[in-house]
Phi, psi and omega in degrees: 000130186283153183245162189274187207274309192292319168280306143356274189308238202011287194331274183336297172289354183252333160298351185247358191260307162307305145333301204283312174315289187287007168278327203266312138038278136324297188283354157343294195279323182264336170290342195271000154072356192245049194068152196230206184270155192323308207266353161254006147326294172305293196316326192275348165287267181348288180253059147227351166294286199230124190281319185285028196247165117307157129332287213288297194307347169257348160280324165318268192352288167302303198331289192295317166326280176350294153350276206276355137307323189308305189268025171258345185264328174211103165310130186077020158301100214303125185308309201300336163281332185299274163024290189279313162339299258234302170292324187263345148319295153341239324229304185280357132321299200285335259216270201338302196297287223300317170320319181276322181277326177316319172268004170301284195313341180275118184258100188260097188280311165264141176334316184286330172276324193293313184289285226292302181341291167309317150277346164292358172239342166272349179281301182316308182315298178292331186301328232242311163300298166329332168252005149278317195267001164275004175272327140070078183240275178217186186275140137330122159326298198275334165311277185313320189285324181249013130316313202285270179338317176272008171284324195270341180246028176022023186273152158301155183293296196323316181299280172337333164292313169313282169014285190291318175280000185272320192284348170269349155255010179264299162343259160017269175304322162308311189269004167265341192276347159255351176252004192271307180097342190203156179257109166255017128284306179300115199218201156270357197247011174267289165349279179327299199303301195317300236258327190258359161305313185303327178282319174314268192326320158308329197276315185283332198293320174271355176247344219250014194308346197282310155332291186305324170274325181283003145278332158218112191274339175304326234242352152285323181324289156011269152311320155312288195311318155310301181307337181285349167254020159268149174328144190250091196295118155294146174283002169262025187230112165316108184221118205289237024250140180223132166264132199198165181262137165326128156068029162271002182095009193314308182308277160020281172281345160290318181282345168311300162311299180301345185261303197291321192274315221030078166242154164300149178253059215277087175231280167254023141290328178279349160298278182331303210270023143294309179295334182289299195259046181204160182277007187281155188273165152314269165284020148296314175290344175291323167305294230263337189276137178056032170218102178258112186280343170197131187278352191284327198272307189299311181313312163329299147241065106318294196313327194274310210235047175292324174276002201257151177286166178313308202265007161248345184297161154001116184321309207280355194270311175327305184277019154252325164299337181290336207257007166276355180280313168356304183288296179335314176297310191285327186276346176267009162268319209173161155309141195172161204241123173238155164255130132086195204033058180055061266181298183317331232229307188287331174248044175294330193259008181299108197292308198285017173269145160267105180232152212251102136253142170264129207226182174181150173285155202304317185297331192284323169287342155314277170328271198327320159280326164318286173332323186268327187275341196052058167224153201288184190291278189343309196283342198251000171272308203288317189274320168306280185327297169334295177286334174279321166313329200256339168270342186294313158298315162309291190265009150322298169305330213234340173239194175260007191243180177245140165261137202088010192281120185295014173233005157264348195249172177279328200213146196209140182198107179283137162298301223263353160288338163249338197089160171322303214293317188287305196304325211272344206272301191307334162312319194264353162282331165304311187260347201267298191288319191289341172253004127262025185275271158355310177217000000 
């Protein structure tokens, strides 16, 4: 989209702003003397390495190598990105040293100033990302390189990224324990820097949106324009969503509704017409959907790919935005019963839905899953624990809700207190009263 003059400069000052936070950021993570972050590791091994260097001049220094890989690895990257890469490494460099002398006189002994020090530098730090990336002017050097890298490898950015960052912090720590004798970069507080910057950033990206228009009001413009091209849900269209714990019958019972209403029925259907609008295979999304294996590792990458295009973010933040348009699409055809995939939490604000979770005590879905599955009481604990873990997280990540918390659904219900047959009757008497209320 092309930009005005006016907005450009706007961009451009909240991008120096950015340079300025996380330069001060940095020098933060080195005063508190406990480690800094992966990726301001090396430079800062470097110059406890060779003295006549800066921090900020071996963070240029690499930055700029970094540049000058890209276009050997992808040719025809436009010089003008190098270019602005190449000024704004300087700039952040220069940002760092000014930081480090600004802080010089302050002498930290205790443990407890060191740790205050360190989270006070892991916040400037995130804050100071957060407004690149909502300034959305380019990538980091080693960011923008291992976009590249992960494009030539057909790897995900995130994966190539852990990679890279483990490997500049395995480096890191090798060359202080041999020429050093003790790792004085590589610390707890290089951990503390991954895991809670990334959670920082989220936080401000998700509070601070008031911030974000009034420094740049195009990008609620933006945001309008998107939303006016997702499917638009009538309010004459019913739409169910059901949620349920692993072996209480929530499916069951959901086709059970939808056969009784003759409403259509949306469960791992939204897998298929997902896989139709997308290069994900089927049973990939089958794998892959409603599986965060660690919400401590996705806040990571945060940290990484917040600025990043769709289609380079996290496999799961992908196949969930493919399967909410999905869901959007399908409640903007007809009246219709989805099962799960947060289905509640993407049509919250739709007046006319009704949303279902279904629960049941643990012995009795215990049975059920024995029963269905032919697996011993164990394998069947084992597989339940397994599935509230993998949604309790999914929607930990991806909403604003707890999942299974009775004050996000309309209706909360044990199956086994009634059976399948009652409970699905008293729903649909229930949903029966609520759409005539409705109209």
């Amino acid at each position: 989209m092309k930009q005005s003059p006016s907005e450009m400069a706007r961009r451009f000052l909240v991008f120096s702003l950015c340079l300025v936070f996380m330069g001060f950021g940095v020098a933060c993570m080195i005063k508190s003397a406990l480690g800094v972050s992966p990726i301001s590791s090396l430079p800062y091994t470097f110059s406890l390495l060779f003295t006549g260097i800066t921090v900020g001049g071996w963070t240029a220094l690499l930055n700029l190598f970094m540049i000058i890989l890209q276009p050997v690895l992808k040719p025809g990257i436009p010089k003008k990105l190098l270019f602005l890469q190449a000024g704004m490494t300087v700039v952040f460099g220069y940002f760092i040293d000014l930081s480090l002398e600004f802080l010089a006189p302050l002498v930290l002994t205790a443990y407890i100033g060191q740790v205050a020090m360190l989270f006070a530098g892991c916040t400037i730090m995130a804050f100071g990302i957060y407004l690149g990336i909502i300034a959305r002017i380019t990538l980091l050097p080693m960011d923008a390189l291992l976009q590249v890298v992960s494009e030539r490898l057909r790897k995900p950015y995130t994966s190539v990224k852990v990679v890279s960052d483990l490997g500049m912090t395995i480096t890191s720590a090798v060359l202080c324990l041999v020429f050093i004798g003790e790792l004085a970069t590589v610390r707890e507080g290089t951990l503390i820097a991954a895991f809670f910057c990334g959670s920082e950033i989220k936080f401000f990206s998700t509070y601070f949106k008031g911030l974000t228009y009034l420094l740049l009001p195009e990008n609620l413009i933006q945001k309008e324009r998107e939303k006016q091209e997702l499917p638009q849900v009538s309010e004459q269209h019913f739409v169910l969503t059901v949620s349920h714990e692993y072996g209480s019958g929530g499916r069951t019972i959901a086709r059970r509704i939808a056969h009784e209403l003759g409403l259509p029925y949306y469960d791992t259907e939204i897998i298929k017409m997902a896989a139709e609008r997308s290069d994900f295979a089927e049973e990939y999304l089958k794998e892959h959907e409603e599986k965060i294996t660690s919400t401590a590792l996705y806040r990571l990458f945060d940290w990484y790919t917040g600025a990043l295009p769709g289609n380079q973010r996290p496999v799961q933040e992908q196949i969930f935005q493919l399967e909410a348009k999905v869901i959007q699409e399908i409640a903007a055809k007809d009246s219709c019963v989805i099962v799960g995939r947060l289905a509640n939490y993407i049509l919250q604000k739709h007046r006319n839905s009704l949303h279902i979770f279904i629960t049941a005590d643990e012995k009795e879905r215990v049975q059920r899953v024995m029963r269905k599955e032919n697996i011993s009481a164990e394998e069947a604990l084992d597989r339940i624990q397994d599935f509230a873990s993998d949604r309790k997280n999914h929607c930990q990540e991806f909403s604003d809700m707890e999942w299974g918390n009775g004050m996000n659904y309309d209706i909360t219900i044990k199956s086994n207190r009634y059976g399948v047959d009652r409970t699905a009757a008293i729903l649909i008497q229930l949903i029966k009263e609520f759409r005539m209320m409705q109209f």
